[in-house]
VOPAGU-2260 file (C-alpha; in pm, 1 decimal, decimal comma):
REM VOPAGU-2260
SITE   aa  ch    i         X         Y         Z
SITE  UNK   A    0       0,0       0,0       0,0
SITE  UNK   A    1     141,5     353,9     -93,8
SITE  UNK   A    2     140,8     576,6     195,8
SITE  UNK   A    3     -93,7     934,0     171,5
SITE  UNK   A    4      91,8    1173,6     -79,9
SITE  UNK   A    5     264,7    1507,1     148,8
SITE  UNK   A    6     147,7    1822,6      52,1
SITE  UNK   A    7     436,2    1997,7    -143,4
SITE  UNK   A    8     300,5    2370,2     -29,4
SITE  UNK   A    9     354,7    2498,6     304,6
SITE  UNK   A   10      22,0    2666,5     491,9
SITE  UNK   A   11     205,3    2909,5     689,1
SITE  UNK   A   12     532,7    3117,7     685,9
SITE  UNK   A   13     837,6    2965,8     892,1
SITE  UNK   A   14     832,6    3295,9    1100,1
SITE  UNK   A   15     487,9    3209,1    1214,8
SITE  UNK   A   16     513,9    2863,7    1333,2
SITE  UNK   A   17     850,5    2936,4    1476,9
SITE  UNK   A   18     620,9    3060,6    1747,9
SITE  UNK   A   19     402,8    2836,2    1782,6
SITE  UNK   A   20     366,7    2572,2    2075,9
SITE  UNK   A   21      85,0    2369,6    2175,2
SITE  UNK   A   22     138,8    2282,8    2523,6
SITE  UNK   A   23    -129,9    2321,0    2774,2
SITE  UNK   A   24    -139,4    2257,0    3112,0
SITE  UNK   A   25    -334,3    1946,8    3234,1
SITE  UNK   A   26    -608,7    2164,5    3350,2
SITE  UNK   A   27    -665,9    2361,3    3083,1
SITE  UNK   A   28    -862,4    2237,7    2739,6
SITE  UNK   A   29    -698,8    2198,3    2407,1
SITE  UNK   A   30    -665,9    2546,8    2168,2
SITE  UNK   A   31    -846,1    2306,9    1919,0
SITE  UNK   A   32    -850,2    2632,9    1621,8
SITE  UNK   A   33    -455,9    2635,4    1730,8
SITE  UNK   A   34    -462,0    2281,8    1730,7
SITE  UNK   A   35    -647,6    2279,0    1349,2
SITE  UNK   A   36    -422,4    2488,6    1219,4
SITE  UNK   A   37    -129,6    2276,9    1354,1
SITE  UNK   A   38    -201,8    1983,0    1191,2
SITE  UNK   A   39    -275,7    2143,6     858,6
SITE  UNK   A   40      51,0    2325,4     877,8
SITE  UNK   A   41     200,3    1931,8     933,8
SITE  UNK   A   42      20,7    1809,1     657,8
SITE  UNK   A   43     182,9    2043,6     458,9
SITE  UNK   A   44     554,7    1878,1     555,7
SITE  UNK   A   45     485,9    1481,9     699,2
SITE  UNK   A   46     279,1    1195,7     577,7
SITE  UNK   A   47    -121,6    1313,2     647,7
SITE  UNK   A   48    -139,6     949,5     872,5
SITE  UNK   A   49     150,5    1022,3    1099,6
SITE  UNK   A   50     -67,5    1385,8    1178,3
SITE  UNK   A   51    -215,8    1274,3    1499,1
SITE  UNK   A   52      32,8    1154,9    1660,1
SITE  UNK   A   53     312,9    1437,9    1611,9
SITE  UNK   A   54     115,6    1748,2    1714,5
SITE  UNK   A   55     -38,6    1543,6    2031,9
SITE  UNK   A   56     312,5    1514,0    2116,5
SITE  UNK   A   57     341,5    1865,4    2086,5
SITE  UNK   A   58      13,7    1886,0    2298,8
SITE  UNK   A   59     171,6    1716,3    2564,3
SITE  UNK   A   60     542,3    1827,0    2540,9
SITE  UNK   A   61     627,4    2195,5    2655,7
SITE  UNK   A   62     857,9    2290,5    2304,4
SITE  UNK   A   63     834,7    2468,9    2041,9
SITE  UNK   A   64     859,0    2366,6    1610,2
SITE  UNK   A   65    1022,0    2585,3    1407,1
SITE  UNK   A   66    1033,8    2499,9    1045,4
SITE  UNK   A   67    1352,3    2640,5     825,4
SITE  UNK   A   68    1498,4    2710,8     519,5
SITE  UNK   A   69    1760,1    2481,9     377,5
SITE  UNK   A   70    2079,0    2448,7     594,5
SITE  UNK   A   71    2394,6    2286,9     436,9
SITE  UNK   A   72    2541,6    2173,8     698,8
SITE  UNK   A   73    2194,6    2007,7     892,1
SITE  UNK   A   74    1877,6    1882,0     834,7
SITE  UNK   A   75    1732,7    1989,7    1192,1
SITE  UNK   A   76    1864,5    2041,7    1543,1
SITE  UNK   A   77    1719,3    2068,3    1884,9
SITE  UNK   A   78    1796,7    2347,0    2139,7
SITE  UNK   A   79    1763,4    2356,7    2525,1
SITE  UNK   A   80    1579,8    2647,6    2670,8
SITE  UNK   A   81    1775,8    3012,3    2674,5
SITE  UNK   A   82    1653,2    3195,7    3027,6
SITE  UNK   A   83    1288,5    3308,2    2993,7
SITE  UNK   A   84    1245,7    3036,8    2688,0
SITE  UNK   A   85    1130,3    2671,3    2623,1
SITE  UNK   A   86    1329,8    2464,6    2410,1
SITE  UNK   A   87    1269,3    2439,4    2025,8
SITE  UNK   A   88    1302,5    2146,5    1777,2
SITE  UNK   A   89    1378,7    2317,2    1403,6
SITE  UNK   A   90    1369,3    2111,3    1103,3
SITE  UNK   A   91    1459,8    2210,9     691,9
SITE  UNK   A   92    1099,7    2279,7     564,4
SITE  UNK   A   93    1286,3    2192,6     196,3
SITE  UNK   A   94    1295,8    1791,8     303,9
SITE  UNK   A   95    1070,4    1572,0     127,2
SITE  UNK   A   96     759,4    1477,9     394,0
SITE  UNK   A   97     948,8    1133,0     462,4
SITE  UNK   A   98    1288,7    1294,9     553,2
SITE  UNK   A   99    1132,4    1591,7     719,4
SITE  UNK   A  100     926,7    1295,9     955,0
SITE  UNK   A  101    1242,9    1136,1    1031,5
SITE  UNK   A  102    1442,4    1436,6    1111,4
SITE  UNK   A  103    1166,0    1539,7    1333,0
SITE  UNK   A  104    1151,6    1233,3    1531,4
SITE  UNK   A  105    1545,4    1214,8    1538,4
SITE  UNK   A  106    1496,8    1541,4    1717,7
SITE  UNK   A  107    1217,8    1470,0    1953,8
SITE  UNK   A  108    1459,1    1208,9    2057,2
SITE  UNK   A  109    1679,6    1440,0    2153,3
SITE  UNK   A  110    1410,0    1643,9    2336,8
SITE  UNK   A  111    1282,2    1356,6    2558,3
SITE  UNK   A  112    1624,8    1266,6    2643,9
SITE  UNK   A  113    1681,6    1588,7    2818,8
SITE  UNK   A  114    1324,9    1622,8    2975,1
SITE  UNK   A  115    1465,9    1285,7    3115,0
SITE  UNK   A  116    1735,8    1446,0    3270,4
SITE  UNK   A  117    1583,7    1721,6    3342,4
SITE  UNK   A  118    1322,2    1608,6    3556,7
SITE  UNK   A  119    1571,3    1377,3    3724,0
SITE  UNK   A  120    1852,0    1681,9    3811,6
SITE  UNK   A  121    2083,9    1473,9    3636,4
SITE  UNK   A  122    2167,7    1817,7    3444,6
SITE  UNK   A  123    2314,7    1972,9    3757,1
SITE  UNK   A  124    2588,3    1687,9    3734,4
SITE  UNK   A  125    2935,9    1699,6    3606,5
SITE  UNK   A  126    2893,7    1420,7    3375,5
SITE  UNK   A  127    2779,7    1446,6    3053,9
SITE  UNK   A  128    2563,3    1284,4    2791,7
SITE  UNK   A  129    2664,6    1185,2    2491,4
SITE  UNK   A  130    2439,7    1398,5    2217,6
SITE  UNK   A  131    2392,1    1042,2    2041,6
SITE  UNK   A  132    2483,2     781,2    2263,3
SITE  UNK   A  133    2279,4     502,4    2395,3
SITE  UNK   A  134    2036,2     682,0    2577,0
SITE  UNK   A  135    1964,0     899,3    2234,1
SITE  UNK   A  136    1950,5     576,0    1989,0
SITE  UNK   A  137    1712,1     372,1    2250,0
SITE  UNK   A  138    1501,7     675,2    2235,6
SITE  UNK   A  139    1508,5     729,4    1865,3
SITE  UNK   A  140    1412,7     362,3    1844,2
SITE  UNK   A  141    1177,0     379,5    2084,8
SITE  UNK   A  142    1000,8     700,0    1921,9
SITE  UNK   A  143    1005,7     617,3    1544,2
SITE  UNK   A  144     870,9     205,2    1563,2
SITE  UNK   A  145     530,6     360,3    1586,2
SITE  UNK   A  146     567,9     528,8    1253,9
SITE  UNK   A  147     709,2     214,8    1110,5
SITE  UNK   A  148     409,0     157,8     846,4
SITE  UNK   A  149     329,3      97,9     476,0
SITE  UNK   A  150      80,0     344,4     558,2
SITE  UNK   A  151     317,3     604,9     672,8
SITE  UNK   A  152     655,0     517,3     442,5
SITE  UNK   A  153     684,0     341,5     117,0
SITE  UNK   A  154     835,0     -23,6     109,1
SITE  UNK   A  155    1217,6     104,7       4,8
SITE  UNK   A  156    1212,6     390,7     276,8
SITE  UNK   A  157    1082,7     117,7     551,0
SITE  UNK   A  158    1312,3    -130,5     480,9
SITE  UNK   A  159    1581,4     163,1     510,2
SITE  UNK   A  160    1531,6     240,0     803,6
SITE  UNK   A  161    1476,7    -106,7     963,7
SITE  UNK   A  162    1882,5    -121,6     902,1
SITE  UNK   A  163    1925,6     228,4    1008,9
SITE  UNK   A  164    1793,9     151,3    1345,7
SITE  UNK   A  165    2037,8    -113,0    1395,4
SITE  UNK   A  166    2293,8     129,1    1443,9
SITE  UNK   A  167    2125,8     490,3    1426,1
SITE  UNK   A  168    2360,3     761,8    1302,3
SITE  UNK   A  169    2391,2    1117,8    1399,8
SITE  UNK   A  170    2154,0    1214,1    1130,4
SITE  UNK   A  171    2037,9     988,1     839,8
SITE  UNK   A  172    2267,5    1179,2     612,5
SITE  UNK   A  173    2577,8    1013,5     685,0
SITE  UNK   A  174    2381,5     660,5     585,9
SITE  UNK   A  175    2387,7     638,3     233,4
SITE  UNK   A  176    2141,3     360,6     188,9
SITE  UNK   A  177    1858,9     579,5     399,4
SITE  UNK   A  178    1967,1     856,0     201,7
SITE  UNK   A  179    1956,5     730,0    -143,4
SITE  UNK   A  180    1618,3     547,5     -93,5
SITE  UNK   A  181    1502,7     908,0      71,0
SITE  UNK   A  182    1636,3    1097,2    -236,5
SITE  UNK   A  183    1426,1     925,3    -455,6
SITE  UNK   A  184    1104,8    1146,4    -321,2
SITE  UNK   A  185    1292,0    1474,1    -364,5
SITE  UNK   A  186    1116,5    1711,4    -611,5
SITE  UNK   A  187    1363,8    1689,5    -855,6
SITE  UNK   A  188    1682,0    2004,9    -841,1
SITE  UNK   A  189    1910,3    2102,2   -1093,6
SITE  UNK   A  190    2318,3    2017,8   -1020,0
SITE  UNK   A  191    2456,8    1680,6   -1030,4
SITE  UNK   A  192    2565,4    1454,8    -638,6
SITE  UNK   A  193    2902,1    1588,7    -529,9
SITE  UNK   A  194    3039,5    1279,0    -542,0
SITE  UNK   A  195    3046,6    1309,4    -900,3
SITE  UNK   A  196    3234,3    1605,4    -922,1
SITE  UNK   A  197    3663,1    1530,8    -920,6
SITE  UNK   A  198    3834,8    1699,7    -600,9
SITE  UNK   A  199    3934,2    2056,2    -637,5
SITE  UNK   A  200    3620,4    2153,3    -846,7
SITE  UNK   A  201    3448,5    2437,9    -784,8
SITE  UNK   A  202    2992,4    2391,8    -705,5
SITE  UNK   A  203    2727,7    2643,4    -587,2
SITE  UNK   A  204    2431,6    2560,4    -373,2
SITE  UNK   A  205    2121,0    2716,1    -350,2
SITE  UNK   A  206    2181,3    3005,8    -169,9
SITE  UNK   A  207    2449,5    3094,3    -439,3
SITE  UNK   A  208    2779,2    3071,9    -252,8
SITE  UNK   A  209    3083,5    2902,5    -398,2
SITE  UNK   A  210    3252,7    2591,7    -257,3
SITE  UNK   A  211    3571,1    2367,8    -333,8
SITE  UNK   A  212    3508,0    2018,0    -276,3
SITE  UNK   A  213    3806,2    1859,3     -88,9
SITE  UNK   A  214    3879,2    1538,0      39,5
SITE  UNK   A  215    3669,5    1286,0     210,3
SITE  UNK   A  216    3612,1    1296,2     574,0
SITE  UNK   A  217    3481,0     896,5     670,2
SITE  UNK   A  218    3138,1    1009,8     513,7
SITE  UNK   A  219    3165,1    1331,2     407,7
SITE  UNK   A  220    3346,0    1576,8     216,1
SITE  UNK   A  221    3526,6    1877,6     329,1
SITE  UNK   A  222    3426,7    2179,7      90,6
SITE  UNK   A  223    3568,9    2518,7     106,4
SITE  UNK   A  224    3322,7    2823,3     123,6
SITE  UNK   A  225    3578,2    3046,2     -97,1
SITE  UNK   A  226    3459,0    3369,3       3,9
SITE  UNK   A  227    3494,0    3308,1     379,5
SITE  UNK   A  228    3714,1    3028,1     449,8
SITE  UNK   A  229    3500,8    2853,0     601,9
SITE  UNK   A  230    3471,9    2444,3     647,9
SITE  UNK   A  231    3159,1    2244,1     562,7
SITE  UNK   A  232    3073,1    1867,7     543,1
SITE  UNK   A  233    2859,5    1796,9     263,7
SITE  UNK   A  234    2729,7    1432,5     199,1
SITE  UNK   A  235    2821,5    1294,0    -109,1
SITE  UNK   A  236    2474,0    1271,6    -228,5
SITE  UNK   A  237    2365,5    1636,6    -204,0
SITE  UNK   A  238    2298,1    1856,4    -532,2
SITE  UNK   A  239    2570,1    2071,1    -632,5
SITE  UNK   A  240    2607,0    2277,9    -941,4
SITE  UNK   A  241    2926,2    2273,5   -1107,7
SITE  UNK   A  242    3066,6    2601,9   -1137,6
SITE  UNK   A  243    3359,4    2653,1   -1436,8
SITE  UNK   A  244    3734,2    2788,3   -1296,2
């Protein structure tokens, strides 16, 4: 069975959602026009079936969703609370709806796992723990075998990521298997995979800035941003367009 097509059109500016959170207090009823509007917005970005269950998890979890533009270097991230703030899960609103579900749940991973320690003062210690260590991978585990369904993913993706969760990665990007069968849903860009580009060639992204592509890092490449110097780790598998010395 094919899973419900994602909406390629987002409802509502980034800016807007940033804001939002849905998180009410036990004794208080459910915004349920807030709550609407939510779930279309999600619609918009995840697979329509997998709705429900992500915004009542924002229902019940104090954190905010803030939906980006493209990042090179990350798909999404999660952020403790500043003073005065709650903590905020953002995610690349330019993913296909399976990647942007998985990066999601990668990140309310992270997000329960500090709640966890959190609640249990374990923050105030010395120790540390390990931003994807076996606390985070149980977790991730734990969090994305609900979504595991033909009704949710197609057959390639789901097969994917029952060998990703063997041994889950710091973000599905550095597994190429995930990432290839998860490419295949992308609306289609112009550029060729940087892996098909020789070392010391020149590519531009989106945004328009220049890069080098040096060598390979394990699973990633080293790339030059040539007007600032700076370092970033592309995968081999994103869309680059060539750009003649």
């Amino acid at each position: 069975m094919c899973p419900a097509p994602v909406s390629e059109a987002p409802l509502q500016t980034p800016e807007a959602l940033s804001q939002l959170s849905l998180f009410q207090p036990a004794s208080d009823r459910r915004q349920e026009p807030v709550l609407i509007a939510f779930r279309r917005i999600l619609a918009a970005h995840i697979p329509e079936p997998a709705v429900p269950a992500v915004s009542g998890w924002f229902v019940d979890n104090r954190v905010k969703l803030r939906i980006t533009r493209a990042r090179i270097s990350k798909r999404g991230d999660f952020r403790p609370p500043r003073k005065n703030s709650i903590p905020v899960i953002s995610v690349n609103g330019t993913l296909n709806g399976y990647a942007f579900l998985i990066t999601l749940i990668h990140e309310m991973a992270h997000f329960q796992v500090y709640d966890r320690k959190r609640r249990s003062g374990f923050l105030r210690s010395p120790q540390r723990v390990a931003p994807h260590g076996k606390e985070w991978r149980q977790q991730f585990r734990d969090s994305l075998e609900p979504f595991l369904s033909p009704q949710i993913f197609p057959d390639d993706i789901l097969e994917a990521l029952k060998q990703h969760l063997k041994n889950p990665r710091a973000t599905s990007g550095t597994d190429p298997v995930l990432d290839r069968a998860l490419m295949r849903y992308d609306v289609p860009q112009p550029g060729i995979p940087l892996e098909d580009l020789p070392l010391g060639s020149r590519f531009t992204v989106p945004r328009g800035w220049v890069f080098r592509k040096e060598e390979k890092l394990r699973k990633r490449y080293r790339c030059l941003r040539l007007n600032d110097h700076r370092v970033f780790l592309f995968s081999p598998l994103a869309r680059v367009v060539p750009v003649n010395s």
